[in-house]
C-alpha positions as a Markdown table, in Angstrom:
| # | Residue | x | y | z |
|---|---|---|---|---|
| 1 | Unk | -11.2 | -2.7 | 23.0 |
| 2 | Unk | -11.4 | 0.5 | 21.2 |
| 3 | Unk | -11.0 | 2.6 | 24.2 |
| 4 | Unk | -8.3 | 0.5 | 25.3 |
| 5 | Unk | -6.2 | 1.2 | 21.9 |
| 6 | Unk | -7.7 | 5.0 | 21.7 |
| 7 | Unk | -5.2 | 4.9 | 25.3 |
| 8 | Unk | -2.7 | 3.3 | 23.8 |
| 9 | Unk | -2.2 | 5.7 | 21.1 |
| 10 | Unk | -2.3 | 8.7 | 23.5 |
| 11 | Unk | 0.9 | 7.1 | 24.8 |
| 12 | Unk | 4.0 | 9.0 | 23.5 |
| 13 | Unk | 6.2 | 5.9 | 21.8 |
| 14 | Unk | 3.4 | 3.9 | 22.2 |
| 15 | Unk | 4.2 | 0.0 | 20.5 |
| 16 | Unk | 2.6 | -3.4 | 20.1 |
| 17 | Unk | 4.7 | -5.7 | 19.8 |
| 18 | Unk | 2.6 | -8.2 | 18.4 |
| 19 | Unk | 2.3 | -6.1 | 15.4 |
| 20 | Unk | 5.8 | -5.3 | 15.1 |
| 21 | Unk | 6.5 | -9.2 | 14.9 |
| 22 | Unk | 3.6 | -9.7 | 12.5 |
| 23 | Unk | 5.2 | -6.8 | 10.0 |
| 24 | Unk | 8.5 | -9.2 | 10.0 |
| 25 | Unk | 6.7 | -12.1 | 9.7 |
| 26 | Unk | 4.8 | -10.7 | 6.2 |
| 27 | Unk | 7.9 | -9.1 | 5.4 |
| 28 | Unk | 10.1 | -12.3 | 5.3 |
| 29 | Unk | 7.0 | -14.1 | 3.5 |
| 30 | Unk | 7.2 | -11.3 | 0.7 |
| 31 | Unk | 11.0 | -11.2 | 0.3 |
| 32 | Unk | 10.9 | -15.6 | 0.2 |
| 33 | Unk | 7.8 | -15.2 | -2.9 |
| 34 | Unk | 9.9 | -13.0 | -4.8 |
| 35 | Unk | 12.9 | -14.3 | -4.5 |
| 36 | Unk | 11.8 | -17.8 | -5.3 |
| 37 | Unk | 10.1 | -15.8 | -8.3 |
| 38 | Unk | 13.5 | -14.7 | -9.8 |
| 39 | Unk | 15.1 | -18.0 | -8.8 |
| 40 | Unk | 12.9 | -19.9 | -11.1 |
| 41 | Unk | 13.4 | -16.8 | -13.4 |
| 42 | Unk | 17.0 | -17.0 | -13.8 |
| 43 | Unk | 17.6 | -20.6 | -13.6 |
| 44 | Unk | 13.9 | -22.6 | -14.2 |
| 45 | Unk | 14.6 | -23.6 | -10.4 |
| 46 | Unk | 12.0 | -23.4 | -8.2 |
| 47 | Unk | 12.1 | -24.6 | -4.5 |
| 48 | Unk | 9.6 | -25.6 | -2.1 |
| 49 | Unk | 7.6 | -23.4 | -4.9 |
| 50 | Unk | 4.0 | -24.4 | -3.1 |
| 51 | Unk | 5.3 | -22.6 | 0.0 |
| 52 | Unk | 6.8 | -19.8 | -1.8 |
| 53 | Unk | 3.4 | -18.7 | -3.4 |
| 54 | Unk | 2.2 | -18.4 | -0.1 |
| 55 | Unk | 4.4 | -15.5 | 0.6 |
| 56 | Unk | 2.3 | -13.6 | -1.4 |
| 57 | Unk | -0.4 | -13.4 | 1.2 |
| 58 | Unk | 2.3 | -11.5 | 3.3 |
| 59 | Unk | 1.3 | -8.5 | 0.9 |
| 60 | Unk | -2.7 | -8.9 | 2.2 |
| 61 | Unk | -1.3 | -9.2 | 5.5 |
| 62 | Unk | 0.3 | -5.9 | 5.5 |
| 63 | Unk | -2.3 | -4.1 | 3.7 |
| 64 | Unk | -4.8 | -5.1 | 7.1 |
| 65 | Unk | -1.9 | -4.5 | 9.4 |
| 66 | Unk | -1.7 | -1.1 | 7.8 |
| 67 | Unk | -4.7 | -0.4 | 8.5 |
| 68 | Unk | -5.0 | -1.3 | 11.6 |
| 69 | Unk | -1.6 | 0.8 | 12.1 |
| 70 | Unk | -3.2 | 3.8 | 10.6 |
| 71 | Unk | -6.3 | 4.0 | 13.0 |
| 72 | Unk | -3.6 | 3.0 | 15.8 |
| 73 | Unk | -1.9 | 6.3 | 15.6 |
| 74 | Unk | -4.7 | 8.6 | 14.1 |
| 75 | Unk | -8.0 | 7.4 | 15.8 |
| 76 | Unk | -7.8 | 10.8 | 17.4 |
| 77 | Unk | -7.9 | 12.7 | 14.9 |
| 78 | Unk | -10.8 | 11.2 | 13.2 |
| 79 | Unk | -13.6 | 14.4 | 13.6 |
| 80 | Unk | -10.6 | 17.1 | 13.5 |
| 81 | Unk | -9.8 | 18.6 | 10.5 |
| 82 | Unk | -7.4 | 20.5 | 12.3 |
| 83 | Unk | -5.5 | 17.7 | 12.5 |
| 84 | Unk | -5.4 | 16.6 | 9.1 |
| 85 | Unk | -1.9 | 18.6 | 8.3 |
| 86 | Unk | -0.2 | 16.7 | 10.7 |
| 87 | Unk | -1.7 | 13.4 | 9.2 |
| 88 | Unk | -0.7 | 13.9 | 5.5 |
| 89 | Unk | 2.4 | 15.3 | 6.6 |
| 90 | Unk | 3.8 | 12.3 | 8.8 |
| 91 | Unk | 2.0 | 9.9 | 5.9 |
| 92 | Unk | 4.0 | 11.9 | 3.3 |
| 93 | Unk | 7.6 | 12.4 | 4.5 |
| 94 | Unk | 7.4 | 8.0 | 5.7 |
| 95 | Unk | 6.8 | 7.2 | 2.3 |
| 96 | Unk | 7.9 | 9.8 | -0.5 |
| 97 | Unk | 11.5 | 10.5 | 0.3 |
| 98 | Unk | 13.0 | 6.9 | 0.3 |
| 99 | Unk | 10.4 | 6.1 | -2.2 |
| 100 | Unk | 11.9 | 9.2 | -4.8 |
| 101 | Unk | 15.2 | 8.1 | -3.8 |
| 102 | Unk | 14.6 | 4.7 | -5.1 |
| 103 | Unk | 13.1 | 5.7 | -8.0 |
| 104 | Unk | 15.7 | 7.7 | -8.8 |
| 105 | Unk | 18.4 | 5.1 | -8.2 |
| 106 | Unk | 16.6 | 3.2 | -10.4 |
| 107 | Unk | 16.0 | 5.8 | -13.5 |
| 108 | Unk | 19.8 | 6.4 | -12.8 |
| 109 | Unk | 20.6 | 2.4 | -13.2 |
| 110 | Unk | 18.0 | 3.0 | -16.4 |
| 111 | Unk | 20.4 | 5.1 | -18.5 |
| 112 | Unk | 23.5 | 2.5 | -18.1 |
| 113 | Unk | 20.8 | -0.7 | -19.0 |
| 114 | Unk | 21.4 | -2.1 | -22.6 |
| 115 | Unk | 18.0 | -4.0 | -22.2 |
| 116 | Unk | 15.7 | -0.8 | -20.7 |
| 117 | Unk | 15.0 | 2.1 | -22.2 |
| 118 | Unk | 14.4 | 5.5 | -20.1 |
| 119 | Unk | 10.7 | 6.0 | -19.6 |
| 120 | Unk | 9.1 | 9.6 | -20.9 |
| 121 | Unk | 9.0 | 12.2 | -18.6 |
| 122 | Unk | 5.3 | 12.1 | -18.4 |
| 123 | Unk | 5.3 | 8.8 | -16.8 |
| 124 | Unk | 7.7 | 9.3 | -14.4 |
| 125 | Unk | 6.3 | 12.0 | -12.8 |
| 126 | Unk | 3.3 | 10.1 | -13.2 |
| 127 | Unk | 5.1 | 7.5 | -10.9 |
| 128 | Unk | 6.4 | 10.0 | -8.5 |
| 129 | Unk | 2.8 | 10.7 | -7.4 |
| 130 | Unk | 1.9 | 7.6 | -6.6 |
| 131 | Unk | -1.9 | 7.8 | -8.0 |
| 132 | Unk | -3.3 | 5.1 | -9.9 |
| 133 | Unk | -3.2 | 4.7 | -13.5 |
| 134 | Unk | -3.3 | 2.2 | -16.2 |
| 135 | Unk | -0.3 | -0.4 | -15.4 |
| 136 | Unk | 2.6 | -0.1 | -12.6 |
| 137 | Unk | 4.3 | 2.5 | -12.0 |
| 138 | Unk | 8.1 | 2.2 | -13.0 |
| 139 | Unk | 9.5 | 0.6 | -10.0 |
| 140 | Unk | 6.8 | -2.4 | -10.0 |
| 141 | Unk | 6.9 | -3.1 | -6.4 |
| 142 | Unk | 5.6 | 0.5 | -6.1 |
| 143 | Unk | 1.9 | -0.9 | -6.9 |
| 144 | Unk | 1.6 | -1.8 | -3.0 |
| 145 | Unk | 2.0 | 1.8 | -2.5 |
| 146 | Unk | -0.3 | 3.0 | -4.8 |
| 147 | Unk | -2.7 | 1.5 | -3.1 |
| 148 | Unk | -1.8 | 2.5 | 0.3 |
| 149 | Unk | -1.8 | 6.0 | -1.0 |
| 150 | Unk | -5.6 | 5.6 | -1.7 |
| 151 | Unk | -6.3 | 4.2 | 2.0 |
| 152 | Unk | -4.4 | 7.8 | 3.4 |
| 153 | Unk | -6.9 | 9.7 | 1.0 |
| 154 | Unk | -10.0 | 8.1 | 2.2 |
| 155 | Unk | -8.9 | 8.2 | 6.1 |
| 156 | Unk | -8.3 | 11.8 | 5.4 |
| 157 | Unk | -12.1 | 12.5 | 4.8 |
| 158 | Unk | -12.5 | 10.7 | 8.4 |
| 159 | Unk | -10.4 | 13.1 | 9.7 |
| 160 | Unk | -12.3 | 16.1 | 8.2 |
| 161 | Unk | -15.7 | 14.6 | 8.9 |
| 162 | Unk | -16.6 | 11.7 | 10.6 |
| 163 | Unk | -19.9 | 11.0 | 9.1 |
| 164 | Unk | -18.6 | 11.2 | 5.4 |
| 165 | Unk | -15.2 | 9.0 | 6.5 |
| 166 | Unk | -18.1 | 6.3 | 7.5 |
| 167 | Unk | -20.1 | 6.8 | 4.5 |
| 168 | Unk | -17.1 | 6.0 | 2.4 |
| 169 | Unk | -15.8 | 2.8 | 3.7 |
| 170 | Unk | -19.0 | 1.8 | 4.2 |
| 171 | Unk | -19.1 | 1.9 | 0.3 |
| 172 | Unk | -15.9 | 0.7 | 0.0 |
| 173 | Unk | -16.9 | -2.3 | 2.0 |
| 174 | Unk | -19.7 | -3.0 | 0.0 |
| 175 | Unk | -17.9 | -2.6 | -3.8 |
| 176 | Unk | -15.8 | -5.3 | -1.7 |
| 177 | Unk | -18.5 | -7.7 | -1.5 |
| 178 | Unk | -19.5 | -7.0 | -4.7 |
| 179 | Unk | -16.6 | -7.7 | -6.4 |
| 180 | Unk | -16.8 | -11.5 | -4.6 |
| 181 | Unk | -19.6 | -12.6 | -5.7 |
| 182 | Unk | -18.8 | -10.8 | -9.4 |
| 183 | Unk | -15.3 | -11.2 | -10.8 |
| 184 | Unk | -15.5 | -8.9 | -13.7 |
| 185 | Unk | -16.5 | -6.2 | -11.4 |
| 186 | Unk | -14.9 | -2.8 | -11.9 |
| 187 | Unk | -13.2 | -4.2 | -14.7 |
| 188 | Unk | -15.2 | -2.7 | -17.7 |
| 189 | Unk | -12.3 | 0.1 | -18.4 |
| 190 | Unk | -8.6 | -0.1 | -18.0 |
| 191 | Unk | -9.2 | 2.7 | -15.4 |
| 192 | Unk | -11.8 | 0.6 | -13.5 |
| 193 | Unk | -9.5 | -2.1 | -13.6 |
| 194 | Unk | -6.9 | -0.5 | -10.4 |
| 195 | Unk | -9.8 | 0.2 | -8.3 |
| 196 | Unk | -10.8 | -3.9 | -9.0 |
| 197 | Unk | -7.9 | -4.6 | -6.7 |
| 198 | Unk | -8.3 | -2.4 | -3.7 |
């Protein structure tokens, strides 16, 4: 199975298709939860509501497909730290630039709001980075990424060593289990508390 994907991603334009119809499947899932969300919001309406909360599961299903996505297109370059430029730079340019163009679509929409006030320049470039801190970031939605940002990190040290990549999702996998079986794990500090939810 590896070796068969390991070919696969050799392949120039390589695609599964499966995947492909998975990603639409947990994206229209996502869109129907929060949509039913602001329905209910706006107007105290909320249809087939039991269903809709199952769309946020879509959001689990893309963090695994992700993932799976990432070791897809880079399992080659795990061991190779000469290949860890091309890595961060194909992670960074698919999420930052219609990410800072958001953002700054919404800051702009922020200055015209009655009912929002403009956030201090601290946070926003707080935001722009992506890195976890305490609460979301300014556009909320942008909490998915934050986490997705911390996957790209620790694939990274795969990249540049093998071994130490291993080491550190085996640790991830077991702060995993812990937090199962304990519910109040990693949540002693406000800090802690983003890392609770990876």
């Amino acid at each position: 199975m590896v070796l068969n994907l390991q070919a696969a991603s050799l392949t120039a334009g390589a695609k599964l298709p499966g995947i492909e119809g998975a990603r639409g499947i947990a994206a229209s899932l996502v869109v129907f939860y929060h949509a039913a969300r602001h329905l209910k919001a706006d107007t105290g309406i909320a249809p087939l509501n039991g269903v809709a909360q199952f769309g946020h599961a879509g959001v689990d299903f893309f963090f695994v497909l992700s993932g799976f996505i990432i070791y897809f297109v880079h399992n080659k370059d795990i061991g190779k730290s000469a290949g860890l430029g091309r890595y961060l730079e194909r992670r960074f340019t698919r999420i930052f630039p219609l990410y800072w163009f958001v953002l700054m679509l919404m800051l702009c929409l922020t200055t015209l709001s009655v009912h929002r006030s403009m956030p201090s320049v601290s946070f926003i470039l707080q935001s722009m980075t992506l890195l976890p801190h305490v609460g979301e970031p300014i556009l909320g939605v942008a909490w998915t990424l934050q986490h997705e940002i911390i996957f790209y990190l620790l694939f990274s040290i795969a990249i540049i060593n093998t071994q130490a990549g291993i080491f550190i999702f085996f640790i991830w996998l077991i702060l995993i289990l812990i937090k199962a079986f304990d519910n109040s794990f990693l949540e002693w500090t406000n800090e802690l508390r983003f890392f609770s939810h990876l």
